[in-house]
N, C-alpha and C positions, 0 to 999 in steps of 0.2 A: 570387518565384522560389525553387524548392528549392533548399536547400545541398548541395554536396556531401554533406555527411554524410547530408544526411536520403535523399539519392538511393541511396546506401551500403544504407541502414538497410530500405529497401525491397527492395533486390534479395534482402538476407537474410532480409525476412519471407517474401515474395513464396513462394519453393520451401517453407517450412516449415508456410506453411498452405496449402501443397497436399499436402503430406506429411500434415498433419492430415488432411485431408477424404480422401483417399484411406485411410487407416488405419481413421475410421471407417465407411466405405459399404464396406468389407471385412470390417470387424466384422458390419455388418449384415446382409450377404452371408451369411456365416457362420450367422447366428442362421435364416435364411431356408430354406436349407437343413435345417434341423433340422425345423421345422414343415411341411416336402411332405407333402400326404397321398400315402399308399402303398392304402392298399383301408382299408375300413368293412364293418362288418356290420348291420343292425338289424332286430329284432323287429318280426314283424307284426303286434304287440297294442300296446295303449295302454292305460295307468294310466285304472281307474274311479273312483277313489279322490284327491280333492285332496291332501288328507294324501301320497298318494303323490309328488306331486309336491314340494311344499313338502320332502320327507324328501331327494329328488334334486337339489336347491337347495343343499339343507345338506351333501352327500355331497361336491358339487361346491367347496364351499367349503373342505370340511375336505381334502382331497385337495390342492390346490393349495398349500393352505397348508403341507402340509407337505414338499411339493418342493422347501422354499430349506433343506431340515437332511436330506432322505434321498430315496434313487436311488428307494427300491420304497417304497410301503405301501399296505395292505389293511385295510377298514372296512366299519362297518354305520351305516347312518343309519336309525335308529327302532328298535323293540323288533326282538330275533332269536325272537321266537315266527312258528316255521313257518307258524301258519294262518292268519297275517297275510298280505294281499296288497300292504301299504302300505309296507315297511322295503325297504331299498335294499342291498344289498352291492357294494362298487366298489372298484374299486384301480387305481393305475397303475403304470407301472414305465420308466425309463431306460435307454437302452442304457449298457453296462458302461462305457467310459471318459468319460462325461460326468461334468464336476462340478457341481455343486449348483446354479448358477449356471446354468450352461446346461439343466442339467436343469428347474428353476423356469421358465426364458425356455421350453423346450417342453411341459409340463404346463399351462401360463396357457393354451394356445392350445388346447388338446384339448376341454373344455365349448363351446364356442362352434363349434367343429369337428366335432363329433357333432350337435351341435342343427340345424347347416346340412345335414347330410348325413341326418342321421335325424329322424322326428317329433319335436318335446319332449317329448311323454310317451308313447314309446316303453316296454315293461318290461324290454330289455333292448337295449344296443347296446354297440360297441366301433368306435374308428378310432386304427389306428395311422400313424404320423408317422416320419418318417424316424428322429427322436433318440428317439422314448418311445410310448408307448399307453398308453390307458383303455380299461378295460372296468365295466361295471353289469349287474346285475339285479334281479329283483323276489326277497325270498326264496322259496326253495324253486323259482326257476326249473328246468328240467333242462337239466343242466352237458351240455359236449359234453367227449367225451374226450381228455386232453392232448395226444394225439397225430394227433386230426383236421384234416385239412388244410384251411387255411381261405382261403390265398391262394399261388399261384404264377405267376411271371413271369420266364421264360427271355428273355436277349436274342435280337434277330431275329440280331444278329453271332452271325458266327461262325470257329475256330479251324482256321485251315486247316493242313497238313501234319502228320506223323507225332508221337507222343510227346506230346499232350495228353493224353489219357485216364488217361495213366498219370500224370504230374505232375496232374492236377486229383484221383486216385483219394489221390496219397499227401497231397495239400492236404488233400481232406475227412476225412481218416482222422486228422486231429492233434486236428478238432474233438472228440468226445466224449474223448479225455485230457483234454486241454484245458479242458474247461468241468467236470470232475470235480476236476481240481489248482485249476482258477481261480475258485472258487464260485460256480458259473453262466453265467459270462459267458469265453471266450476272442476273441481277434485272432491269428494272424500269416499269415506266410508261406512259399511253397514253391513257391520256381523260377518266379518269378512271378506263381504264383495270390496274391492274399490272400483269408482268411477269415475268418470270422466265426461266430460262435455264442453265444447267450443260450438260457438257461432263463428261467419265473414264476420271481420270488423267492423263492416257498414250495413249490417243485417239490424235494423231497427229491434224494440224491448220486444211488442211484440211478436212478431216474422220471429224473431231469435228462438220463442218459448215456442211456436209453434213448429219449426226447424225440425226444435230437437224433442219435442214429443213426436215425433214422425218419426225419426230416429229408431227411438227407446220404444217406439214400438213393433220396429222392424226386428230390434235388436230382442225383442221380448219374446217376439213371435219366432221368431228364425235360429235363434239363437238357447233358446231354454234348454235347460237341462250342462248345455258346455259351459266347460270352463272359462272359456272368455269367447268374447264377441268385440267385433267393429264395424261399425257401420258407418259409411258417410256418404252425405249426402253432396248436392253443389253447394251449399252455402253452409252446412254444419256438421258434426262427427259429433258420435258418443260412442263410447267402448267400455266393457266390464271388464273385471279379473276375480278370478275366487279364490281366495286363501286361507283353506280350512282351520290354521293355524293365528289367521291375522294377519291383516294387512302389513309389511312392514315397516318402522317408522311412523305408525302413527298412532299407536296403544290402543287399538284396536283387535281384538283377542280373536275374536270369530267366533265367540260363544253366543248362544240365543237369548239371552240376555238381553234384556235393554231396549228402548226403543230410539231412534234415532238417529243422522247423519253424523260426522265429524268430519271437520271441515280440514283439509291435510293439504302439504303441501310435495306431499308424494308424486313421481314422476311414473309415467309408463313407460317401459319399454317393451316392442313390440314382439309379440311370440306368448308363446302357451305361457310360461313359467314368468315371465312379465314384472312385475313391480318395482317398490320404489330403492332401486338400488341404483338410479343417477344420482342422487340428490347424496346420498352414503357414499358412492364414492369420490363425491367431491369435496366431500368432509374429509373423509379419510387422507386423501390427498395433501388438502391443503396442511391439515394436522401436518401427517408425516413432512409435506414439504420444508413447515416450520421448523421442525422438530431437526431436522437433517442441514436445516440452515444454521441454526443457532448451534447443532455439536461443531459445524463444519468451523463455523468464528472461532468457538473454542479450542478446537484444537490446531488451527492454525495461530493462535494466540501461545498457544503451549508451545509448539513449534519456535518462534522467535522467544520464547522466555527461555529454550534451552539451547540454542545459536547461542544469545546477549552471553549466560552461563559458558558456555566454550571459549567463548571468546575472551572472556574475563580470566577464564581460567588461563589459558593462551598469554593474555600479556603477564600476568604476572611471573608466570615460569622466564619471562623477559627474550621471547623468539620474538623473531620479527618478522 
């Protein structure tokens, strides 16, 4: 029959490793989100050339690889002589507040994620993911221009009563400051809207500001009235979300009130209902994780202070 103590010792594991398991299927949650696909593009040619293939092998390799030390990089797999058909140019890139970490967990998923959505030797494709995108081609493929629109998705919601248009106009309008002060990449918010905007990494100050006012006005024009929008183009994205309530995580009320951006480090995730609840549950997580680590010490500390106690008691009764 259990001892009181050990009866004790259970009811203290008991909620800690549900505390665990809950922290990390939250974790996981978190990372899952990151990898949604959002739209793909691909080429309707296919490599003649094995070389070409074995070169998109390697492209894939070196690319990923360097997702666990940087947000963006850009490479050639095989010689850069134009009259080759066989060398690969490819790059990916992270949305702006991810770190290395997270940005690595969605860069792993992108080769296997184009290959299921496009041929494998396609000569040119791209699928972007909620947290990051890849794109490739053959050299000397012909580039589309930065500012070509390659996907848009207005929610069906929509924003009823007066004074939208003007709060979502002064939202979009912080973006191109924004992403010229923030090196490509801005967040915040404004009376509820949150926003969003990235440039390519190699989109000069500014191509970037011109990018994404093309963007924001796609997304102005196309998009009014709903509650979110996204729009990307080849070389930039911006996207809104309306939170009648306030944006979350960033004390931002949603009231008409105020003039002004704030500048947040809130996450999107993709879909009508959207916000910043990556960035929360990885607080929460890590919280609980700690929180589930340090009972777990203690009461395996308890555990041998009530062994040492049995066993003391044990010799003294003088058994052997």
């Amino acid at each position: 029959m259990a001892s009181p103590e050990n009866h004790h010792l259970l009811h203290l594991l008991l909620p800690l490793l549900l505390i665990h398991y809950l922290s990390s299927t939250t974790t996981t949650a978190a990372a899952s989100d990151l990898t949604t696909l959002i739209y793909k593009g691909c080429a309707n040619q296919n490599f003649q050339d094995p070389i070409a293939t074995q070169n998109l092998k390697s492209l894939y390799t070196t690319l990923v690889s360097q997702s666990t030390t940087a947000t963006y990089y850009k490479t050639t797999a095989g010689t850069t002589d134009q009259s080759t058909t066989t060398s690969i140019t490819g790059l990916y890139q992270c949305r702006g507040d991810l770190s290395t970490t997270d940005c690595n967990t969605c860069v792993q998923k992108l080769p296997d994620t184009i290959q299921s959505v496009c041929h494998k030797d396609t000569i040119a494709a791209r699928a972007q993911l909620v947290g990051c995108y890849m794109r490739y081609e053959v050299v000397g493929f012909q580039q589309a221009p930065p500012t070509e629109l390659l996907y848009k998705k207005c929610s069906s919601g929509r924003v009823d009563g007066s004074g939208f248009d003007e709060r979502l106009e002064a939202a979009l309008s912080l973006v191109p400051k924004g992403v010229s002060n923030g090196k490509g990449y801005y967040a915040g918010a404004y009376q509820g809207v949150y926003v969003l905007g990235q440039c390519e990494g190699d989109l000069g100050g500014g191509e970037c500001v011109n990018c994404v006012k093309s963007a924001v006005e796609i997304g102005r024009s196309e998009c009014r009235s709903s509650v979110s929008g996204h729009v990307f183009l080849q070389q930039c994205y911006v996207s809104y979300t309306y939170y009648p309530d306030g944006v979350p995580g960033t004390g931002d009320t949603g009231g008409s009130g105020g003039v002004g951006g704030v500048e947040t480090g809130v996450t999107e995730i993709q879909g009508d209902s959207g916000g910043g609840r990556n960035n929360t549950q990885k607080v929460v997580a890590i919280v609980f994780g700690g929180l589930a680590a340090l009972g777990l010490v203690v009461a395996f500390l308890l555990v041998l202070k009530s062994a040492f106690k049995k066993k003391k008691e044990h010799y003294s009764y003088g058994y052997s």
